[in-house]
C-alpha positions as CSV (number, residue, x, y, z in Angstrom):
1,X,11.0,-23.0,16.4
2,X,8.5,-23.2,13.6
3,X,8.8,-21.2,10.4
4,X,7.0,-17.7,10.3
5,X,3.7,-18.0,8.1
6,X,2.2,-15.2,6.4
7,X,-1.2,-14.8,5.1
8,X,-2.1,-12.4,2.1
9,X,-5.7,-11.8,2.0
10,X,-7.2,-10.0,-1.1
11,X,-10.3,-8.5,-2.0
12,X,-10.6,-8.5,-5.9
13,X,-14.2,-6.3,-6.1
14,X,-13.7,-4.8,-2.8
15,X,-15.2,-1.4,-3.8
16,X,-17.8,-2.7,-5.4
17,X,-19.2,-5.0,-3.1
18,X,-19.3,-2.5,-1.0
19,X,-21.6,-0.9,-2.8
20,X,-23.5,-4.1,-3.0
21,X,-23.8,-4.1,0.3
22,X,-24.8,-0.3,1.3
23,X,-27.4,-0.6,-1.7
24,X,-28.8,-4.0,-1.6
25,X,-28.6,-3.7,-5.5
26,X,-29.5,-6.7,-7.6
27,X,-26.0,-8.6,-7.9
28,X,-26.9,-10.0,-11.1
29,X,-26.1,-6.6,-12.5
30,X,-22.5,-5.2,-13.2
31,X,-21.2,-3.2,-11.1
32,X,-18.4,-0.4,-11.7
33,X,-16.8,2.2,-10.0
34,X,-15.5,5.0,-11.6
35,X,-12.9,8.0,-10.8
36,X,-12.0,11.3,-12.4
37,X,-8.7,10.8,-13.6
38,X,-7.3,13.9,-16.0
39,X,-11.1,14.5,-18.4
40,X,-12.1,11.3,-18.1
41,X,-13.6,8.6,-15.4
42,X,-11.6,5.5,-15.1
43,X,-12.7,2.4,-13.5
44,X,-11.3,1.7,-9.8
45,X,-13.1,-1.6,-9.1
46,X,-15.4,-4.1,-11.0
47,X,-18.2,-6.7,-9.7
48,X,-17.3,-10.4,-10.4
49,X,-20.4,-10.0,-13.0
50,X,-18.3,-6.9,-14.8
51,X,-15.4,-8.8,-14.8
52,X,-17.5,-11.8,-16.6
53,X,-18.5,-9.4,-19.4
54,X,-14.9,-8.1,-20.1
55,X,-14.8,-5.1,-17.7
56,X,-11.3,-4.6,-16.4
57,X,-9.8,-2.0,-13.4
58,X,-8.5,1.0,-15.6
59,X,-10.8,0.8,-18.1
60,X,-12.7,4.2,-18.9
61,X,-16.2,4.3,-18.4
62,X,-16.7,5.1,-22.3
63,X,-15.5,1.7,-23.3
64,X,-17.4,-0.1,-20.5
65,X,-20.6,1.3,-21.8
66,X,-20.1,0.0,-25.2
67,X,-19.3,-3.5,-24.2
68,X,-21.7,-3.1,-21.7
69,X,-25.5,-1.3,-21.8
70,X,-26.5,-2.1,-18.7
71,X,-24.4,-0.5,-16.1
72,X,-24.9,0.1,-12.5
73,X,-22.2,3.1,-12.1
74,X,-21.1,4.9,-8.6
75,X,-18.1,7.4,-8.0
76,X,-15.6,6.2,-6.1
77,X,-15.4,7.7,-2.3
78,X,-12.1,6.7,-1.6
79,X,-12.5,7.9,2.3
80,X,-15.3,5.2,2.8
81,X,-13.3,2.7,1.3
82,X,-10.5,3.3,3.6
83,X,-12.5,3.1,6.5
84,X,-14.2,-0.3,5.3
85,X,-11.2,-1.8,4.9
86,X,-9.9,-0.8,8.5
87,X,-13.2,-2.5,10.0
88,X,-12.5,-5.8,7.7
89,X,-8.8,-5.6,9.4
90,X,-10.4,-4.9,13.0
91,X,-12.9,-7.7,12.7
92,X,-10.3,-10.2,11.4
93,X,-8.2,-9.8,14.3
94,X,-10.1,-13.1,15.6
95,X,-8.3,-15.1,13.8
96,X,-4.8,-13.6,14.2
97,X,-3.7,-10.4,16.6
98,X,-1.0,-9.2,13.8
99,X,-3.5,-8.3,11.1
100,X,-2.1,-5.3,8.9
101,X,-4.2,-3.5,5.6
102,X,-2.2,-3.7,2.4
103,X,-3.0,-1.7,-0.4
104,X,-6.3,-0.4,-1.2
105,X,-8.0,-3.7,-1.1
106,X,-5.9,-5.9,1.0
107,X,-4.6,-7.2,4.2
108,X,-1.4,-9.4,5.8
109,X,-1.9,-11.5,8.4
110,X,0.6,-12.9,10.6
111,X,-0.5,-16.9,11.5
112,X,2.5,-18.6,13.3
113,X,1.4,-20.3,16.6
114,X,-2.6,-19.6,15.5
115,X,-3.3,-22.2,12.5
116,X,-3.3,-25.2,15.3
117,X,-5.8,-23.9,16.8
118,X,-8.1,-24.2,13.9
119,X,-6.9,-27.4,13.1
120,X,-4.5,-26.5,10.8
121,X,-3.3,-23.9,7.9
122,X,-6.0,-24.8,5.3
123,X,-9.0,-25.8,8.0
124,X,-8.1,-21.8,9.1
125,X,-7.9,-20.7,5.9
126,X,-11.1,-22.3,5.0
127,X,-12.9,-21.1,8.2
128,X,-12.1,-17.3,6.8
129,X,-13.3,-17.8,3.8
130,X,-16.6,-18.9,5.2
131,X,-16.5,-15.8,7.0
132,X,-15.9,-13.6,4.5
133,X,-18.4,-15.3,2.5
134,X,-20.9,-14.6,5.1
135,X,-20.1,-11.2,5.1
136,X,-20.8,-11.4,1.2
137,X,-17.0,-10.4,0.4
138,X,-14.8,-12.2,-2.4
139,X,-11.5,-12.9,-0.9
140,X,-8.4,-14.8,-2.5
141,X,-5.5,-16.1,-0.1
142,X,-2.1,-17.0,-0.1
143,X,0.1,-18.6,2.0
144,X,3.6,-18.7,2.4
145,X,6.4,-17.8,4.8
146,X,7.3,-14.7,3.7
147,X,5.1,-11.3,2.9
148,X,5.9,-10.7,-0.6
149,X,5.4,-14.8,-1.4
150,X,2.1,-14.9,0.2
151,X,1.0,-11.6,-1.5
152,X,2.2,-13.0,-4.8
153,X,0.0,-16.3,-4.6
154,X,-3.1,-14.6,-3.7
155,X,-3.2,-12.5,-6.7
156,X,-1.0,-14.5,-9.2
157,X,-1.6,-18.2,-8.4
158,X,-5.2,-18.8,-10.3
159,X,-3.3,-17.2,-13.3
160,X,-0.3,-19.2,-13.6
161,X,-2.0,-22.6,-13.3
162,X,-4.7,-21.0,-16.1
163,X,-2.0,-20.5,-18.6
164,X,1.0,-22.9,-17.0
165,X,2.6,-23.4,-20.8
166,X,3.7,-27.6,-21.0
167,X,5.6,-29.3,-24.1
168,X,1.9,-29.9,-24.9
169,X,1.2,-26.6,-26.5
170,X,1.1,-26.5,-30.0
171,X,3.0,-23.4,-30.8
172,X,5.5,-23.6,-28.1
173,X,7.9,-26.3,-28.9
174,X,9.4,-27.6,-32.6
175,X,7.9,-30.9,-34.4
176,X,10.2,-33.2,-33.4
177,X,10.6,-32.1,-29.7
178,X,6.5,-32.1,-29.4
179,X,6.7,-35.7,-31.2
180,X,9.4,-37.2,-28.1
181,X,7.5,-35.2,-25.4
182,X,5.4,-37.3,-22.9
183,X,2.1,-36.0,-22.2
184,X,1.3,-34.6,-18.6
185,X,-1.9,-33.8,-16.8
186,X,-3.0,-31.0,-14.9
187,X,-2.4,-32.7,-11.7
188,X,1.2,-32.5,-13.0
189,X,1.3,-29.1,-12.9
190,X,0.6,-28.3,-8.8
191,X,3.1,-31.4,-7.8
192,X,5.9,-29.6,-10.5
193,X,4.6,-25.7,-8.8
194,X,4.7,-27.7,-4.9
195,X,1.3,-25.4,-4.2
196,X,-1.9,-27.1,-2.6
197,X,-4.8,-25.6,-4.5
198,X,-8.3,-24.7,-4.4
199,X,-10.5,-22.4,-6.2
200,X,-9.8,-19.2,-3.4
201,X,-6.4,-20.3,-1.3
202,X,-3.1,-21.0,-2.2
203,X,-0.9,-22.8,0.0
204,X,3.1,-22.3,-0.1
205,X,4.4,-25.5,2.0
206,X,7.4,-24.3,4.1
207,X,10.5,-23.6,2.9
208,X,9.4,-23.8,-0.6
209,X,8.9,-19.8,-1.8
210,X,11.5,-20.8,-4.6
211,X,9.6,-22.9,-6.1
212,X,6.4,-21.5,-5.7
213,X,6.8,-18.6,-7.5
214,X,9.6,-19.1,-9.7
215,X,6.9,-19.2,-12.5
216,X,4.8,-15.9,-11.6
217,X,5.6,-12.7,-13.5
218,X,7.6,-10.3,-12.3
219,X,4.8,-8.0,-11.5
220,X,4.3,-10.6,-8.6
221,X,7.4,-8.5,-6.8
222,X,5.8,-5.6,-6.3
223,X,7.6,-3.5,-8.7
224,X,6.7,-0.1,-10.2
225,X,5.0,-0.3,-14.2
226,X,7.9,1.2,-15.7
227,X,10.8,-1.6,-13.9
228,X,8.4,-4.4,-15.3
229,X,8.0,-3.0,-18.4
230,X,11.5,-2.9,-18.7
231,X,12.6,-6.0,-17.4
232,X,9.9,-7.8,-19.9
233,X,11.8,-5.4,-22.8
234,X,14.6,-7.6,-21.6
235,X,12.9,-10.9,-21.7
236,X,12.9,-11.6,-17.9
237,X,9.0,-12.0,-17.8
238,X,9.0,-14.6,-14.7
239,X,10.6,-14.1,-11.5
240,X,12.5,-17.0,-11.9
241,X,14.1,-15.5,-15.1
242,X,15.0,-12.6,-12.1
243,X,16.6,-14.7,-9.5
244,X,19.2,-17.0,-11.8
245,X,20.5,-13.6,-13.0
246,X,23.5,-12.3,-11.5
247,X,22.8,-9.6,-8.7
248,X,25.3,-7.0,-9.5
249,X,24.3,-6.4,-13.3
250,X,20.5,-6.3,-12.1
251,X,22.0,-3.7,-9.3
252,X,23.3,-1.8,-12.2
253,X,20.5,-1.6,-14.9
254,X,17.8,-1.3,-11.5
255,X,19.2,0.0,-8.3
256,X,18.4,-1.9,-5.1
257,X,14.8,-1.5,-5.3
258,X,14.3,-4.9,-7.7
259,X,16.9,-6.7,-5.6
260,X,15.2,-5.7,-2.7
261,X,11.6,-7.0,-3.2
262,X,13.6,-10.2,-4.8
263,X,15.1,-10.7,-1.3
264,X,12.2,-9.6,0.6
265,X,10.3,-12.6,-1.5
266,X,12.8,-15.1,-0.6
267,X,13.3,-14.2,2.3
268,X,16.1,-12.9,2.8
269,X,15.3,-9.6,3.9
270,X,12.8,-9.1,6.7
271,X,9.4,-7.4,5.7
272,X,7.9,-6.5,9.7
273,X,4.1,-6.2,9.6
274,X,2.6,-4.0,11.3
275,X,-0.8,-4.2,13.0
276,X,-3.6,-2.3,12.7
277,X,-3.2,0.7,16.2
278,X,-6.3,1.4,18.3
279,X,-6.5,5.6,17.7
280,X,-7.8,8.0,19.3
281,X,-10.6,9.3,17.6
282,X,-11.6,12.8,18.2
283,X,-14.3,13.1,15.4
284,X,-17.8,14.6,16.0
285,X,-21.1,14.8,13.5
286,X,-24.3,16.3,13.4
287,X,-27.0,15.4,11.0
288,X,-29.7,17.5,9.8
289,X,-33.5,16.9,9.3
290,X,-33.1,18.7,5.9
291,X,-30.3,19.3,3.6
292,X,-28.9,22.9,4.5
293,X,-26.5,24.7,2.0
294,X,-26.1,28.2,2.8
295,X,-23.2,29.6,4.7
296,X,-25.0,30.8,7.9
297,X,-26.7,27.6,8.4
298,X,-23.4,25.4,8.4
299,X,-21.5,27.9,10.0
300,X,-24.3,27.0,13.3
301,X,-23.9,23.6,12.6
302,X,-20.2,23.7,13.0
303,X,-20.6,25.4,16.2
304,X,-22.3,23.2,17.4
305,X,-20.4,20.3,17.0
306,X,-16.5,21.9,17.3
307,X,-17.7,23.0,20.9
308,X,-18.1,18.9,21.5
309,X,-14.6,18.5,19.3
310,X,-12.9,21.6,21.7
311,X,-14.5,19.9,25.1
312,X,-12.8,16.6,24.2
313,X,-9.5,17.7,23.2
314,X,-9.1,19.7,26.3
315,X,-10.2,16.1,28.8
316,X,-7.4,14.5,27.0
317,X,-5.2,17.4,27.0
318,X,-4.3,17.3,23.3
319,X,-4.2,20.4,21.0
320,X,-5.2,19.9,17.2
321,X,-2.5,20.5,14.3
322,X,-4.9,19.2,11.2
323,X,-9.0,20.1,11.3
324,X,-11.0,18.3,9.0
325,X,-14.3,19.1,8.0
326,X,-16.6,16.8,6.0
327,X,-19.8,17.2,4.4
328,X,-21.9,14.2,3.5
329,X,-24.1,15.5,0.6
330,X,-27.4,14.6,-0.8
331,X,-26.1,12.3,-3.7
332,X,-24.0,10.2,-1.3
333,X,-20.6,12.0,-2.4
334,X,-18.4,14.0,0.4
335,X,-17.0,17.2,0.1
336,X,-14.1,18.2,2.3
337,X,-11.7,21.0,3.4
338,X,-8.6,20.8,5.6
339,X,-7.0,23.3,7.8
340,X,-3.5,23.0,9.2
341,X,-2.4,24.7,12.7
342,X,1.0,26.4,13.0
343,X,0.7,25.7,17.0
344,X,-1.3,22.7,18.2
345,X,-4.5,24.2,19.8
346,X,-7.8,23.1,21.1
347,X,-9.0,27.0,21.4
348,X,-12.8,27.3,20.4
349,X,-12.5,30.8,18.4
350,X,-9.6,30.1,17.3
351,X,-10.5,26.8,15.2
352,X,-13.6,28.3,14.1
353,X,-11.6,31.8,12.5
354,X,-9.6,29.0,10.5
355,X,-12.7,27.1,9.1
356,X,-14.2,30.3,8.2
357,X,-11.9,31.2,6.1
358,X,-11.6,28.2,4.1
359,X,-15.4,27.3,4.1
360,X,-16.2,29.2,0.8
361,X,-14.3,26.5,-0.9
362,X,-16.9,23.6,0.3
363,X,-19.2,22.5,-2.0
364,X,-22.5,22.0,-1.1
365,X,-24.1,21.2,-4.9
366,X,-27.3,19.7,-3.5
367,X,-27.2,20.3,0.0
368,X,-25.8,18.9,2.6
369,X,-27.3,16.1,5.3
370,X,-24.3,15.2,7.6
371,X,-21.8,17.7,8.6
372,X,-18.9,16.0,10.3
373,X,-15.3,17.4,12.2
374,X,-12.2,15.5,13.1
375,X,-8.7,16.3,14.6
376,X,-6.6,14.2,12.4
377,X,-3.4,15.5,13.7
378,X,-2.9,15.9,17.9
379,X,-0.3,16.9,19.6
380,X,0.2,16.7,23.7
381,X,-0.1,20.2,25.0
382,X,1.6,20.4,28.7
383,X,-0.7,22.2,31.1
384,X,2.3,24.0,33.2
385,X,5.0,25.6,30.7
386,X,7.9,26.9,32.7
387,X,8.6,30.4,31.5
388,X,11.6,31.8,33.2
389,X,11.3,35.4,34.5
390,X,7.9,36.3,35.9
391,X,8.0,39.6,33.6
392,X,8.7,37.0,30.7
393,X,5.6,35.4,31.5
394,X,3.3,38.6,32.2
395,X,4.7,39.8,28.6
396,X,3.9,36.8,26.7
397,X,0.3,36.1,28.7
398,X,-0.8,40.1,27.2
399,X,0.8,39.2,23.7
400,X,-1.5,36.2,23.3
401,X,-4.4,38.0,25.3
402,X,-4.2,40.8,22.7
403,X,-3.8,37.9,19.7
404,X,-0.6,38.6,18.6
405,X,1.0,35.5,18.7
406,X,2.8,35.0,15.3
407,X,2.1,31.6,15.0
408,X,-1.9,32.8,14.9
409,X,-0.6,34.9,12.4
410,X,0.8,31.9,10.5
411,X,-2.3,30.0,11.0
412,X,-4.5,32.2,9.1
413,X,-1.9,33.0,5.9
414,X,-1.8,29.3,5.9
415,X,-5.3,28.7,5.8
416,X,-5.7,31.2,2.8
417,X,-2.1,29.9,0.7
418,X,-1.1,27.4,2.5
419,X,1.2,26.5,5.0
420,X,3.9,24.9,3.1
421,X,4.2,28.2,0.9
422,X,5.1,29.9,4.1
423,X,8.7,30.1,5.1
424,X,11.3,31.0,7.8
425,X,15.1,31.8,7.2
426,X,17.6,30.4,9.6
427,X,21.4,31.1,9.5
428,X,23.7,28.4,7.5
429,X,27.6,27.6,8.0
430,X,29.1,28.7,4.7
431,X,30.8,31.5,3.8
432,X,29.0,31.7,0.6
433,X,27.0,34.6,-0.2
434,X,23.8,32.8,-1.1
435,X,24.4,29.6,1.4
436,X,24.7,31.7,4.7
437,X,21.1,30.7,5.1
438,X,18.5,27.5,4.7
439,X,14.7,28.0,4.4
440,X,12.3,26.0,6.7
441,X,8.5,25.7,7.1
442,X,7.7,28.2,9.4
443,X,4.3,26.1,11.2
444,X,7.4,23.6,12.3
445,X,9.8,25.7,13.3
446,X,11.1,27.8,16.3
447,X,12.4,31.3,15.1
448,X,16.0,31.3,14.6
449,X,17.9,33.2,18.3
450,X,21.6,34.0,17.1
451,X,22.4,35.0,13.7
452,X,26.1,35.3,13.6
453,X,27.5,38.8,12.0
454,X,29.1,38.6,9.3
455,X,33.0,39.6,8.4
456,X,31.9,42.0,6.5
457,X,29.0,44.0,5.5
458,X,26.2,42.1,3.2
459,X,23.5,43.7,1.2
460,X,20.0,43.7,2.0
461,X,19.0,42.2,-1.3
462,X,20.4,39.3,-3.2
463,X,19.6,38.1,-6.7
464,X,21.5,35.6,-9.3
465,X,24.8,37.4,-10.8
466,X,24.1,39.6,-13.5
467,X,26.9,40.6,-16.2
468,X,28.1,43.6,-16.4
469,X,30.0,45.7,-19.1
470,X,33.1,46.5,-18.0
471,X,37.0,46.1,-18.7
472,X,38.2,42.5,-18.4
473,X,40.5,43.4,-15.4
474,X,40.6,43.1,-11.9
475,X,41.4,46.6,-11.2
476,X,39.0,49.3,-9.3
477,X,36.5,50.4,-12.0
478,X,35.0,53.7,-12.2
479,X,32.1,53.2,-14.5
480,X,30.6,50.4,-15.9
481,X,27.0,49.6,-17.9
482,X,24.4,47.6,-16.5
483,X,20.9,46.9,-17.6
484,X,21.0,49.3,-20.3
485,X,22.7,52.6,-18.2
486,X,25.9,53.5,-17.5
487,X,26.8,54.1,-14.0
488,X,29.7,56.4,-12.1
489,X,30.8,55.1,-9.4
490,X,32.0,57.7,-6.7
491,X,33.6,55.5,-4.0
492,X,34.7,52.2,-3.9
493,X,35.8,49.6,-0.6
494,X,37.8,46.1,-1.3
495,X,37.9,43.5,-2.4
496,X,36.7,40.7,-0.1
497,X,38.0,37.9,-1.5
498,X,35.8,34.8,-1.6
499,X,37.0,31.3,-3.0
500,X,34.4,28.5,-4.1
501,X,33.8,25.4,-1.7
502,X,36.5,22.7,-4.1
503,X,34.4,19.8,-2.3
504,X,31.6,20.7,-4.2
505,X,30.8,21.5,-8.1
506,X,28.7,24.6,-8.1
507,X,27.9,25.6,-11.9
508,X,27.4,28.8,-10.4
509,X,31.1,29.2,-9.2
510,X,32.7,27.8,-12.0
511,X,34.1,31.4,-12.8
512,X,36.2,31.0,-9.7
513,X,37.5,33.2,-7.4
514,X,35.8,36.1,-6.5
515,X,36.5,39.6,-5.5
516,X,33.6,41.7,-4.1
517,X,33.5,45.5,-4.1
518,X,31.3,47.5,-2.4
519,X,30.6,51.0,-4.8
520,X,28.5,54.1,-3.9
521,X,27.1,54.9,-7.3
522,X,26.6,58.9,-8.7
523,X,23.1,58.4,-8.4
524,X,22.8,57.3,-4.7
525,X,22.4,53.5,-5.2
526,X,25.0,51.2,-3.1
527,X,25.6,48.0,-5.2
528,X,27.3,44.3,-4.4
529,X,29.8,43.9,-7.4
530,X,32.6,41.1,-7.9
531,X,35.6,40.6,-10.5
532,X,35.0,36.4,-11.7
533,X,38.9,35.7,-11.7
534,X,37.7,32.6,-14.3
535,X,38.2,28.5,-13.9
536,X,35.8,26.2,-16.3
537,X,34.2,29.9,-17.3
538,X,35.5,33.1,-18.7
539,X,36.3,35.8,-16.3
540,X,34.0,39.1,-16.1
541,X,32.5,42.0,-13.9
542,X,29.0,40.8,-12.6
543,X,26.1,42.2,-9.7
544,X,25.1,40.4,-7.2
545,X,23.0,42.7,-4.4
546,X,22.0,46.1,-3.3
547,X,23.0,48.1,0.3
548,X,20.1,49.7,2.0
């Protein structure tokens, strides 16, 4: 069985040339694309012209424009670029089936059993090249049999045969050593790396990823900025320096995260792929003849167009969780809101409350000449739900008729704070005062059915333990001061005795044992108080909650 053989596939001035190609501007020009990053615009991608005149990715836009007058300067729509780069991976499912985007401006591609039929791994690689070129796109590929090899030769490979470092250079060996040191061509240097090169491809024979990338930098792994800085701190700078180091120590000082993309590299570890899915697209757009931007006039246009979004969901019997709305504006930029359903839906009105709500947040600056709607999120609504007794069924039928169904109700709080901000409480095992219950997002949960009854009466309201002043014994107390009063205590019922969970270290129950008391206060008020028997922390009176 042959080896696998990946293909990494990356487009260096991918956002750019995108914008070459929308605009037809003259490519003679640099090109940059900038992004609002904290109170300044960074760049996100350079034309190969830019790059020429010492433009780099992360630069801000200040310094470009005073190495560089002349400036051809759009903001980056990272939506478009998204979608651009799923078409490339569509259309270059020709050449393989398992085609997969990678990043922001690249893609894997999965050749075992395909190159043959172009005559080979570098007659295939050359014939998409040509077709990239065609399509006016800068591509740089690497080969090799695993992913994280193949990704590390298209973007490392032109590099490290730039600046391979030989017993040749001046200031990197002594007098004598360069004196006794044979002198070795270029050619040298891709026989010594094992890589066939060109100007664009870079091709990892089989069976060789050691050797091929043994002399790439570690940031050829994949790894975060702060492991590589690091690691260079260190003096591993090369990922060979990486791999003759012993495992556990690197474990230590790294985790498994460095270890992982080592092995993943070699091969060692599988890295699946995984193709680009046909979806189900349930988007609809209208465009206008002139830009609109007040309220009433998008609020027709999106009625227009969410009775088409409605009228498909309901064919394919899917119920929206996410709406998207989009608005293509006048100076090519998009502004966009988003509302999230607590229950999937695919009700007309009921979509079109949400968006109201959110649409004063859209910004319409010069008006608006597309208005587009998509269901990001679906979810399979059955058509028959079986609910028990027939009254059951009447009941709930008149509670949605009459619109009070609480997940509506969550719907619209969601759509003004959020839906993550909203909560439900459902009951915990532990006999903890605070851990008798666990929060959860109430859009996906069900409503908690049995709360079990406690032992023992609890208090309404809970808050962290405040001290109180009052003698240092466990004993019944009749008065004690707390937040700046003194209160008389009238009656008194305990103590409930509860002892801290010893699997776990709360700092909260390092006091120890606890006794709680229930006390009717002079003044009416019903308190939670408990006598701290001390561990790790001194013992002491505190208050912890309040009786109805």
């Amino acid at each position: 069985m042959p080896s696998r053989r990946i293909i990494a596939i990356w487009f260096p001035y991918m956002g750019a040339e995108r914008i070459l190609r929308k605009t037809q501007h003259n490519p003679e020009e640099p090109i940059i694309i900038v992004a609002k990053k904290a109170q300044s615009e960074i760049i996100t991608s350079i034309s190969a012209v830019a790059q020429y005149k010492g433009l780099f990715v992360g630069q801000s836009l200040r310094d470009a424009s005073a190495i560089c007058t002349r400036l051809f300067v759009q903001t980056q729509n990272s939506y478009a670029e998204t979608q651009f780069l799923k078409g490339i991976c569509r259309w270059s499912s020709k050449f393989s089936p398992w085609v997969a985007s990678e990043g922001n401006s690249g893609l894997i591609m999965d050749i075992t059993g395909c190159s043959h039929l172009f005559g080979g791994e570098n007659e295939m690689i050359a014939q998409i090249l040509l077709a990239y070129d065609k399509l006016n796109l800068t591509a740089k590929i690497g080969c090799a049999d695993t992913v994280g090899a193949a990704w590390a030769l298209s973007r490392y490979s032109e590099k490290t045969l730039q600046n391979y470092r030989n017993g040749d250079a001046i200031e990197q060996e002594a007098r004598a050593t360069r004196s006794r040191s044979a002198k070795r061509s270029f050619k040298d240097i891709s026989n010594n790396l094992k890589i066939s090169k060109s100007n664009k491809y870079f091709v990892a024979p089989p069976g060789k990823i050691r050797q091929s990338i043994s002399n790439f930098p570690v940031a050829a792994l994949r790894l975060e900025i702060q492991t590589q800085n690091t690691l260079a701190q260190l003096g591993l700078r090369q990922i060979g320096d990486i791999i003759n180091q012993p495992r556990a120590s690197l474990n230590r000082r790294f985790g498994l995260s460095l270890l992982k993309r080592v092995d993943q590299a070699l091969g060692n570890l599988p890295e699946p792929i995984s193709p680009l899915q046909p979806e189900l697209n349930f988007g609809v757009r209208i465009s206008f003849p002139d830009p609109i931007g007040l309220k009433p006039d998008i609020i027709a246009g999106l009625d227009r167009i969410l009775d088409r979004l409605c009228s498909n969901l309901k064919k394919k019997t899917l119920g929206a969780q996410k709406i998207l709305l989009q608005a293509f504006r006048t100076d090519n930029t998009i502004g966009s809101i988003e509302v999230g359903l607590a229950q999937s839906s695919n009700s007309f009105k009921h979509i079109r409350d949400l968006i109201i709500i959110k649409l004063d947040d859209l910004d319409v600056q010069f008006g608006i000449d597309i208005l587009r709607l998509e269901a990001t999120r679906t979810e399979v609504l059955t058509k028959y739900k079986h609910v028990g007794h027939v009254l059951v069924g009447e009941r709930n039928k008149s509670r949605t008729e009459k619109n009070k169904n609480p997940e509506n109700l969550i719907s619209k709080l969601g759509a003004r704070i959020g839906l993550e901000n909203i909560i439900r409480l459902h009951p915990a095992k532990s006999n903890i005062p605070e851990k008798t219950y666990t929060m959860l997002s109430a859009a996906w949960s069900e409503p908690a059915k049995k709360w079990q009854k406690p032992k023992s009466y609890r208090p309404v309201q809970l808050w962290t333990p405040e001290i109180i002043n009052a003698p240092d014994k466990p004993n019944p107390l009749s008065e004690f001061k707390w937040r700046g009063k003194i209160w008389y205590i009238t009656e008194s019922y305990g103590p409930e005795r509860i002892s801290p969970e010893w699997w776990l270290d709360e700092p909260k129950w390092r006091s120890g044992v606890r006794d709680y008391w229930f006390v009717q206060c002079a003044t009416g008020d019903r308190l939670w108080i408990y006598y701290a028997h001390g561990a790790l922390m001194s013992s002491g009176w505190f208050c912890q909650g309040k009786f109805a």
